[in-house]
C-alpha positions as CSV (number, residue, x, y, z in Angstrom):
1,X,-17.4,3.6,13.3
2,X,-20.4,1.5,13.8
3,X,-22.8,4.6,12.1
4,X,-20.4,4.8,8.9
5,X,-20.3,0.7,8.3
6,X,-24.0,0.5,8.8
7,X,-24.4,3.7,6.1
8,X,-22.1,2.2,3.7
9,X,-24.0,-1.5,4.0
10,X,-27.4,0.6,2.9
11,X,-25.9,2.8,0.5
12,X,-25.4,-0.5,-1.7
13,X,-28.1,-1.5,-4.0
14,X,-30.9,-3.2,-2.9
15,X,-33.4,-5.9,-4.4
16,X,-35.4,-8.7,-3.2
17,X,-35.8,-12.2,-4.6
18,X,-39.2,-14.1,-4.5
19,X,-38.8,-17.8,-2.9
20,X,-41.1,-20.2,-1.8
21,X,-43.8,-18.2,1.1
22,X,-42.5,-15.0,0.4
23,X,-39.7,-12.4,-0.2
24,X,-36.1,-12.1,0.9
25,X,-34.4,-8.7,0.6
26,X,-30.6,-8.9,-0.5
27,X,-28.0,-5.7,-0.3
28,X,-25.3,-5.6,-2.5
29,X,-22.1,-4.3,-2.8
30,X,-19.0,-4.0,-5.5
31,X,-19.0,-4.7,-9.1
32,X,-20.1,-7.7,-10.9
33,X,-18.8,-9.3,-13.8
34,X,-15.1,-9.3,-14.8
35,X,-12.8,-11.4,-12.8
36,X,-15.0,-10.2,-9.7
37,X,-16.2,-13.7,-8.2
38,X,-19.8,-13.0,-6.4
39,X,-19.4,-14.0,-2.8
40,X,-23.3,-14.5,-1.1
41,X,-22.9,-14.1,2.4
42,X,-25.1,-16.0,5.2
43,X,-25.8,-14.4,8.4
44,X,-26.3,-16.5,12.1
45,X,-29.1,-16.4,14.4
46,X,-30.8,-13.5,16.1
47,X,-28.8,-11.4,13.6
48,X,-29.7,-9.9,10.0
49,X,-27.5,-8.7,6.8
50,X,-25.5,-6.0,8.8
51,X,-22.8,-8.6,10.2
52,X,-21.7,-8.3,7.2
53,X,-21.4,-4.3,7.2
54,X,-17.4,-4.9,8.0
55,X,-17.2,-7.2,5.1
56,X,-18.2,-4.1,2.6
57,X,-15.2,-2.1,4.0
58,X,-12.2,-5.0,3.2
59,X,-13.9,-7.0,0.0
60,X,-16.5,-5.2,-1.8
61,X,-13.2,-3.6,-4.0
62,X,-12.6,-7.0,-5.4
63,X,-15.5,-8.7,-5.0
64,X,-19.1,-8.6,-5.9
65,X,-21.2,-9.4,-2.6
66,X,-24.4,-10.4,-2.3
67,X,-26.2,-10.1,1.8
68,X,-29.5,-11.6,2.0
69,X,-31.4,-11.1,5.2
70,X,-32.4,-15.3,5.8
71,X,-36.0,-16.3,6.1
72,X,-37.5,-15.8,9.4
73,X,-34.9,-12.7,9.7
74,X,-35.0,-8.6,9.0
75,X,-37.0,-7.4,6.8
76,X,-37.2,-10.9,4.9
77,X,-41.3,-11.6,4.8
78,X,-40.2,-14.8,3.7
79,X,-41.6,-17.3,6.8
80,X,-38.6,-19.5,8.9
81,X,-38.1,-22.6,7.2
82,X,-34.5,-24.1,7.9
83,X,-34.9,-26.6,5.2
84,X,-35.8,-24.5,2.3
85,X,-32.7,-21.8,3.0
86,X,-30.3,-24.0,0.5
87,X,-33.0,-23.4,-2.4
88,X,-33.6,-19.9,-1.0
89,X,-29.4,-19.1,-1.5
90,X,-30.2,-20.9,-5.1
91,X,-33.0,-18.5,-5.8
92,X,-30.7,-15.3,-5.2
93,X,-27.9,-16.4,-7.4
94,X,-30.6,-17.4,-10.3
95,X,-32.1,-14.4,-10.0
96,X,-28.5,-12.4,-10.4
97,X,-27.2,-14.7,-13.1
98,X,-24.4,-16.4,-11.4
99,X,-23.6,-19.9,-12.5
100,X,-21.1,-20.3,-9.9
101,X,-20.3,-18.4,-6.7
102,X,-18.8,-18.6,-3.9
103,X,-20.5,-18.8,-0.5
104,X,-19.5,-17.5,2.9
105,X,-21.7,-18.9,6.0
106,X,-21.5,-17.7,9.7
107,X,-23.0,-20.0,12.3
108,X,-26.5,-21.5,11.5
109,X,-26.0,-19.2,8.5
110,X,-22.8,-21.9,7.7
111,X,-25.1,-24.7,8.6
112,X,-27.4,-23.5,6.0
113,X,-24.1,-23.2,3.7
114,X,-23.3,-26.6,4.4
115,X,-26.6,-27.7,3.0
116,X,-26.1,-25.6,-0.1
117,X,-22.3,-27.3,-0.7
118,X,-24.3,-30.6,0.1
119,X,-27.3,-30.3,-2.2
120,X,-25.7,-27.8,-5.2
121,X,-22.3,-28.6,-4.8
122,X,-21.8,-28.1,-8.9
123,X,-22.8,-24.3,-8.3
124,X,-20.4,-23.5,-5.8
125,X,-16.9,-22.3,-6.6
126,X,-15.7,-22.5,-3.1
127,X,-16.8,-22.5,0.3
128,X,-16.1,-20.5,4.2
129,X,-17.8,-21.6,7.0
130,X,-17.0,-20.0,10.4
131,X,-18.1,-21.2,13.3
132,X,-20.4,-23.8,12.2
133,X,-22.4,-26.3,14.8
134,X,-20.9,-30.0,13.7
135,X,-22.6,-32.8,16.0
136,X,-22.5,-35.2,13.3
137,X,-18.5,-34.9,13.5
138,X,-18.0,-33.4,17.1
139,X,-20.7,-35.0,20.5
140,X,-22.5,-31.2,21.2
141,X,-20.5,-29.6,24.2
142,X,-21.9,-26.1,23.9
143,X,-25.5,-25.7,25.7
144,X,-28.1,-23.0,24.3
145,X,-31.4,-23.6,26.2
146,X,-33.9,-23.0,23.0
147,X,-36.9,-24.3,25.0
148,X,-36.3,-21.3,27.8
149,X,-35.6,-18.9,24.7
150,X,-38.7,-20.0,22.9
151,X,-40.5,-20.0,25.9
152,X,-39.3,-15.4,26.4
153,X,-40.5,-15.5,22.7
154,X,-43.5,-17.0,23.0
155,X,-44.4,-14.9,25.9
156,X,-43.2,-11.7,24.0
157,X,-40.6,-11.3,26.3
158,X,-38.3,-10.0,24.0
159,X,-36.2,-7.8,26.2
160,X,-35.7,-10.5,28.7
161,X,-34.9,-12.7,25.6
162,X,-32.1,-10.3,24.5
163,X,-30.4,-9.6,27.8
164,X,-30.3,-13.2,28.5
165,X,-29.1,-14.5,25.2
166,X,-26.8,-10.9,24.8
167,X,-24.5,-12.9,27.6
168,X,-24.7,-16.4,25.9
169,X,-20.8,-16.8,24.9
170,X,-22.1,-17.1,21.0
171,X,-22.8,-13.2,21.4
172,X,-19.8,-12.3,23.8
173,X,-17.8,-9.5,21.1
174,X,-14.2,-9.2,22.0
175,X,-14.4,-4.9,20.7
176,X,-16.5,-2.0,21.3
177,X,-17.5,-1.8,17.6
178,X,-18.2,-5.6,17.6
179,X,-20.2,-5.1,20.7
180,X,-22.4,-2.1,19.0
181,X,-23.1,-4.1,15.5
182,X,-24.0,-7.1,17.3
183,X,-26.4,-4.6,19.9
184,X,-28.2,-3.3,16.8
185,X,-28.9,-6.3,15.2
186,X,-30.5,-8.2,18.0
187,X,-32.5,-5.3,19.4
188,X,-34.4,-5.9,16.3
189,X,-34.6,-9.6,16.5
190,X,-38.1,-10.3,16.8
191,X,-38.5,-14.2,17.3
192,X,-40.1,-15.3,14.5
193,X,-38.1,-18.0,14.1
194,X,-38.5,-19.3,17.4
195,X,-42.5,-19.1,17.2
196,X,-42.6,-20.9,14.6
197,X,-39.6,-23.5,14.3
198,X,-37.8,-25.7,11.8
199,X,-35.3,-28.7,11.9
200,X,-31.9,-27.6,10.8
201,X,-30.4,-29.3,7.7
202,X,-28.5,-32.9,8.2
203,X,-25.0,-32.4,7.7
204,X,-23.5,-36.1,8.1
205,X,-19.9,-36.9,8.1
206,X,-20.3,-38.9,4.8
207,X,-22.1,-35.8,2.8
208,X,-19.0,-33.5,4.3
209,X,-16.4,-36.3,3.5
210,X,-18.1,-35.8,-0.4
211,X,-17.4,-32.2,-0.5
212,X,-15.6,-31.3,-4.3
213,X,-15.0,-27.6,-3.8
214,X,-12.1,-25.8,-1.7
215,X,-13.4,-25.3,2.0
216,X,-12.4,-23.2,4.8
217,X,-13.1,-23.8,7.6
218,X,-12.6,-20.8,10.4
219,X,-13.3,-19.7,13.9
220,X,-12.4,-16.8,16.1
221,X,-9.5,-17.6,18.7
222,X,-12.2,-17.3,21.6
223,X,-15.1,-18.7,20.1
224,X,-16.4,-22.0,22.2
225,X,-14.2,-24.7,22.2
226,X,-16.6,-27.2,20.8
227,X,-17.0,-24.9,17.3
228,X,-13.2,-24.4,17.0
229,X,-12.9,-28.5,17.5
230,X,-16.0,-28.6,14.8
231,X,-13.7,-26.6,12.6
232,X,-10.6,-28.4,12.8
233,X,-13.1,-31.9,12.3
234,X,-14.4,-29.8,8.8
235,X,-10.6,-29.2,7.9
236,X,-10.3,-33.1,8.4
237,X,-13.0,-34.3,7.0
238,X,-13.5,-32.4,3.2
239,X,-10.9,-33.2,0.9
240,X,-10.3,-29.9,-0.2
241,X,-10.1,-28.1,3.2
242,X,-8.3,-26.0,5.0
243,X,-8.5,-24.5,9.1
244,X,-8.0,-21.3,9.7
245,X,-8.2,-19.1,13.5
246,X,-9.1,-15.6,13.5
247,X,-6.9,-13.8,16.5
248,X,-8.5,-11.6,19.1
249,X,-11.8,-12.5,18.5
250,X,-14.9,-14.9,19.2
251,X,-17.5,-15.9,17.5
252,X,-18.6,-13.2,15.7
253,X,-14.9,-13.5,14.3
254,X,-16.0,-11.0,11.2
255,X,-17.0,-8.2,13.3
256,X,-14.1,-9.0,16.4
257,X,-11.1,-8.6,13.6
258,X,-12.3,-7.8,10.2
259,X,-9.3,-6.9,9.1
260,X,-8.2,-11.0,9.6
261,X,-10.9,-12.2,8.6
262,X,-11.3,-10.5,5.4
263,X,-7.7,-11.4,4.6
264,X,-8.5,-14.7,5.4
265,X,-11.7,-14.9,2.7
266,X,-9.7,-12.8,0.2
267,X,-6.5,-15.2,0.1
268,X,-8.7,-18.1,0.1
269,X,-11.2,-16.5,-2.6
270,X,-8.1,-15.6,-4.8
271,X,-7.3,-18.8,-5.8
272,X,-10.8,-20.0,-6.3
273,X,-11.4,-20.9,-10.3
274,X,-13.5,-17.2,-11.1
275,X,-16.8,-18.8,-12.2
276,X,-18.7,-17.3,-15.7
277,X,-22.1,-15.5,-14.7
278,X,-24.8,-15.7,-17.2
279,X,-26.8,-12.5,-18.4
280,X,-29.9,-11.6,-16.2
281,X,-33.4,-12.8,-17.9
C-alpha cells in the first residue's frame, strides 16, 4: 500500500519554483483549470511532500493539488527560514497562475498556513488547518524538547534523533500504513532546519479573529489534547470557521484515516467560491 501511494505521488508532474535563497520542488497531481479549485498542500516537521501521497488517492479526481517540499525540507535547496514560507506558498501559486486557491496546512505546515491567511488573505479561497500549535489562543501544554533535538542534530546524531522523536506522541500513527509513510519520511530528515533555526510566524488572536475566508479547523481523535483544544479555540475564534475530528487517528490525521479526512477537505472545498486562475507567463 505504502509502495503504490508513494509511486502514484511521483508519477505526477513535477517542477520547482525559485524563491528567495533557493529552489523549492513542488509535485502535482489532477487537472487544472475548469471548476477544479487548486488546493497547495503544507507538510509538518521532520516530514516532506509524501504525507500527502494518501491525499492523491481521494482528491486529485476533483481537484488540482499542488505538494511543495517546505524550505529546509526534501529535496527543497531552498535554506529554513520560517518567516519567508507565507511568500514561498505565494511564489508557487504565481508561478502556476492561480489567483486564488485554497490552502491545506498540517502542523507547522498549518502554522505556516496561518501566516499565509494572515498576510494574503485576498488570495485565499478557503482555508484547513489540522493540528495546528495555537499558544496565542491555548497556554502550550504539549512539551517537544528542541534544545535536546537540536543538540542529536547538531552532533549528527541523526539516528538517535529519529528514534527518540519516532516516539514523540506528534509521530505516534494509529495504522501500519500510517506508521510506514511516516517511517520513510523521517529516515530522510536530515536536520537542516534544526542547524540552522528560525522563529515561527506570530499568529495572534486578533489576526485569527480577522480571518475573511471559510476555515476548518481539524485534528485526529487521538492527537494531543492541547492541539484538539487549539482547534476547537480556531473554530471559535475565525468568523468563518468550523471544527472538525478525524476518528481513529492522531496527529498525522491524513495518513491515520484518509478516507475521513479527505471527505472532510472535499465537503468543505465544495462549497468554497471556485477561484479564476490566470494564464501562466
Amino acid at each position: 500500500m505504502l509502495a503504490a501511494r508513494t509511486s502514484a505521488i511521483h508519477r505526477a508532474w513535477q517542477s520547482e519554483v525559485a524563491v528567495a535563497g533557493g529552489h523549492l520542488p513542488i509535485w502535482m497531481a489532477g487537472e487544472g483549470g475548469g471548476d477544479r479549485l487548486p488546493v497547495i498542500l503544507l507538510h509538518g516537521w521532520t516530514l516532506d511532500h509524501r504525507m500527502w501521497a494518501p491525499q492523491v488517492e481521494g482528491l486529485a479526481d476533483s481537484h488540482h493539488l499542488v505538494m511543495p517540499d517546505r524550505r529546509g525540507c526534501g529535496r527543497a535547496t531552498a535554506p529554513p527560514d520560517l518567516a519567508r514560507e507565507a511568500e514561498d506558498v505565494i511564489a508557487i501559486a504565481d508561478f502556476l497562475g492561480f489567483e486564488r486557491f485554497a490552502l491545506v496546512g498540517l502542523s507547522r505546515g498549518a502554522v505556516v498556513a496561518l501566516d499565509v491567511a494572515r498576510r494574503h488573505g485576498a488570495r485565499l479561497a478557503g482555508l484547513v488547518v489540522s493540528g495546528a500549535p495555537l499558544p496565542a489562543l491555548v497556554p502550550r501544554e504539549e512539551v517537544i524538547d528542541l534544545d535536546r533535538l537540536s543538540a542529536l542534530a547538531a552532533r549528527g546524531e541523526l539516528a538517535a534523533f529519529r528514534e527518540e522523536w519516532s516516539r514523540h506522541p506528534l509521530m505516534r500513527t494509529h495504522t501500519p500504513e500510517a506508521q510506514a509513510l511516516a517511517a520513510a519520511m523521517l529516515a530522510d530528515y536530515d536536520g537542516r532546519d534544526l542547524l540552522a533555526p528560525s522563529d515561527a510566524p506570530d499568529c495572534p488572536r486578533s489576526a485569527l479573529a480577522a480571518l475573511s475566508m471559510p476555515v476548518l479547523a481539524m485534528n485526529g481523535e487521538h492527537d494531543t489534547a492541547w492541539r484538539k483544544a487549539c482547534a476547537a479555540a480556531l473554530a471559535a475564534t475565525a468568523p468563518r470557521a468550523m471544527h472538525a475530528v478525524v476518528p481513529q487517528a492522531g496527529h498525522l490525521a491524513n495518513a491515520d484515516n484518509p478516507e475521513r479526512f479527505n471527505a472532510l477537505v472535499a465537503a468543505f472545498l465544495r462549497n468554497l467560491t471556485v477561484p479564476r486562475t490566470r494564464p501562466l507567463t
